[in-house]
N, C-alpha and C positions, 0 to 999 in steps of 0.2 A: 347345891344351889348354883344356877346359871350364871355368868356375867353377862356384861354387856358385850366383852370381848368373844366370850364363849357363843352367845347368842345371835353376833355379828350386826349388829345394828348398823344400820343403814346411816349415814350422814346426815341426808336428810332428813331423817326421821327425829334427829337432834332438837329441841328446843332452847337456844341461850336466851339468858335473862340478863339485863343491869335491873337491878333492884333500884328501889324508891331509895335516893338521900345518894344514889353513887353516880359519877362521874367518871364518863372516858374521854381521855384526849386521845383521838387518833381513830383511822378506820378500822370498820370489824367487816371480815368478812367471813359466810358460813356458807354449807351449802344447805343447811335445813332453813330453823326460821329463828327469827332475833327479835326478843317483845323487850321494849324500852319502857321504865317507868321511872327510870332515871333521866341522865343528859348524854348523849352524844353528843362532843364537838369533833366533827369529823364524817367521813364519808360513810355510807352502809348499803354494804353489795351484801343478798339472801339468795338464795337457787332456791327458796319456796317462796317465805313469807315474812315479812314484816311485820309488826302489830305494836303502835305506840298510843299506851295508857294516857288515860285525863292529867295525870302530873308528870307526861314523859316531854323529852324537847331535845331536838334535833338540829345540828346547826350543819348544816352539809349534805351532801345529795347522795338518795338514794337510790335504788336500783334492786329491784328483784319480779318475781312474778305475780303476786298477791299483797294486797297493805290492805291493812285496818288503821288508820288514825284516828285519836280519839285526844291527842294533844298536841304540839306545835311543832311545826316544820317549817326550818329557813335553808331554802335550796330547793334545786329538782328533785324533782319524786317521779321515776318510771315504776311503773307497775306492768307488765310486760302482759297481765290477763286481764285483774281487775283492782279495782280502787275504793275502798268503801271510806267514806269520808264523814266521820260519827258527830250529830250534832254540837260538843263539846272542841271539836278542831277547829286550827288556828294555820293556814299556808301563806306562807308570802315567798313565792317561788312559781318556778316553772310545773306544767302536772303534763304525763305522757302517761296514756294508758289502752286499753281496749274498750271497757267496761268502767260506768263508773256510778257508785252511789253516794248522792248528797244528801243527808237531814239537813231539815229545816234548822239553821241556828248556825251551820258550821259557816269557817268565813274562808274564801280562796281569795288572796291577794295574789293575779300574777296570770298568765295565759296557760291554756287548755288545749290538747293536741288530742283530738281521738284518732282511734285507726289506728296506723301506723305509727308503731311508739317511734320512740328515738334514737334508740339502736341499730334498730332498720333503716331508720332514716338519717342516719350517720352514715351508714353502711353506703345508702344511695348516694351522699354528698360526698364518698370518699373515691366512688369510683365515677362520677362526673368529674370531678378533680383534675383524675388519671385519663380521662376522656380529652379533658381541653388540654393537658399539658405534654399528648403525647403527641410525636413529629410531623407534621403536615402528610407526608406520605401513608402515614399508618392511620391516621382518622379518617372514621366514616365520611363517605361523599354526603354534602347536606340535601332534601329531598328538594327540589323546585317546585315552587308553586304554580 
């Protein structure tokens, strides 16, 4: 009989679970996907997917390439593909995503960024930064109008 060791599973082929009734303080991170029907207090970084159940809840920002929410999130949420946002959902936070679907009922307390999630766009804000703070001689001449 196989293990998982023997069979070499993939990471992110991984599914973690907080079960109904359990609590974590503190962030989790995986590279597969992490379905909450419990409580996060705390941050949640996935390399696949997220998916939090109608009695799950979130108190901190997450971050991965795929979210299903179906219960409450307090914090950012990037979704780096897509974002399916389940009539039962509750956001009061920031949402960065590519893709996103809303049922009729869910509630988003909080502003909406398509396109370019936020990672990107941190990335951009990180090298304007670098742009104005570097010495007069080494930044670009500005164009004339």
């Amino acid at each position: 009989m196989a293990s998982r060791e023997a069979a070499g599973t993939p990471p992110e082929s991984v599914i973690s679970i907080i079960g109904p009734g359990m609590k974590v303080v503190g962030d989790c991170h995986t590279d597969g996907t992490i379905r909450v029907e419990g409580t996060i207090e705390g941050a949640i970084h996935a390399g696949k997917a997220v998916v939090i159940g109608k009695q799950g809840s979130v108190t901190g920002n997450i971050t991965t390439q795929d979210a299903i929410v179906s219960g409450r999130v307090d914090g950012t949420l990037v979704a780096e593909s897509r974002l399916e946002l389940q009539a039962t959902c509750h956001i009061e936070g920031e949402v960065h995503t590519r893709r996103m679907q809303l049922e009729e009922g869910a509630v988003l307390n909080g502003t909406v960024n398509m396109g370019e999630t936020k990672a990107k766009a941190a990335g951009a804000e990180t090298q304007a930064s670098k742009a104005q703070a570097a010495p007069p001689a080494t930044r670009p001449a500005a164009a004339q109008a």
